[in-house]
Phi, psi and omega in degrees: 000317179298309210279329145328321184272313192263021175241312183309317202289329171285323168324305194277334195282338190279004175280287197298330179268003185268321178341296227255337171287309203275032192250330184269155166316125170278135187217095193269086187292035216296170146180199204203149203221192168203173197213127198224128147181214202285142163219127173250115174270128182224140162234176197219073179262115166071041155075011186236010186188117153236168169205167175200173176173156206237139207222143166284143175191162177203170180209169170214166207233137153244187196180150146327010222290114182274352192182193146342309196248336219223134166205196189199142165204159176241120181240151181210114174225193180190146169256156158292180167302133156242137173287085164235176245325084166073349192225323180300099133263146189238122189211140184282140200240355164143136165259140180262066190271127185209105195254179129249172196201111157266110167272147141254135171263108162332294209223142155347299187229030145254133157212156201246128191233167181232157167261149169208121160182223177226184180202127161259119178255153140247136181242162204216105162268139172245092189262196189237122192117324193241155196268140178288158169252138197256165163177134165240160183181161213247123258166144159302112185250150169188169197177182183194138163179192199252142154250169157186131169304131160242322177235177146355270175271013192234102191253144168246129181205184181231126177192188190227121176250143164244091189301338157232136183233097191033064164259163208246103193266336187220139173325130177053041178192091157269140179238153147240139187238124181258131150251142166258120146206174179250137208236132156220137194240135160262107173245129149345000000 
């Protein structure tokens, strides 16, 4: 009964807080970036043994500003390898990510946005002795960060995504994936 009431109570405010996007002109702004940091890959079997460990990674992006408030962006990336527990390498062999991102601008030349969709990825573990394993699956995405205008066309930012959210790559064996990264986008 509460996660009923609090998904009504999320409906209506995101009815009410979108009123003023969907009130502005559409105006339609694409470009494209690319995004380089840290991603903490973690698994989780059977709620009684995790691990994590953080891997160098990018992506690259194009995307969308549909008005102010409303956008879209498509990512295609990929991670190095992470080591977990002590033997488990793990590495994202690429990811599909296709978000939407309601934004607000603070400032001319800040805004703060939020992210939502999904990201299909494949990953590939490797122990030594044992033949590696593949798996691909599809996950809930979400996120959040900043941008700021630097020049006309050049914007820089920062943020945080969680690109798998308890997805089950194996019977009793969920991963999550965090990305931190710094982001530079050209928009057209």
């Amino acid at each position: 009964m509460k996660n009923m009431l609090r998904t009504a109570v999320l409906a209506v405010a995101l009815i009410f807080a979108s009123a003023p996007a969907l009130a502005q002109d559409f105006e339609f702004k694409p470009y494209v970036g690319v995004g380089l940091g840290g991603f903490n890959i973690e698994l989780d079997a059977l709620g009684l043994l995790s691990d994590s460990d953080t891997a160098f990674g990018g992506y690259g992006l194009v995307g969308a500003d549909f008005n102010d408030y409303l956008g879209a962006e498509l990512r295609v990336g990929t991670t190095a390898n992470a080591t977990l527990f002590g033997a488990v390498d793990v590495g994202v062999d690429y990811f599909i990510s296709y978000l939407a991102k309601v934004q607000y601008p603070a400032t001319p030349e800040l805004r703060v946005y939020g992210l939502i969709g999904g990201t299909t990825a494949k990953a590939t573990t490797s122990v030594v002795g044992f033949p590696d394993e593949s798996y691909t699956e599809t996950g809930v995405s979400f996120g959040a960060g900043l941008d700021y205008r630097i020049m006309d066309q050049v914007i820089i930012g920062a943020e945080w995504v969680r690109y798998w959210h308890n997805v089950e790559v194996e019977p009793g064996l969920e991963a999550i994936v965090d990305g931190f990264s710094g982001l530079v986008k050209y928009e057209f």
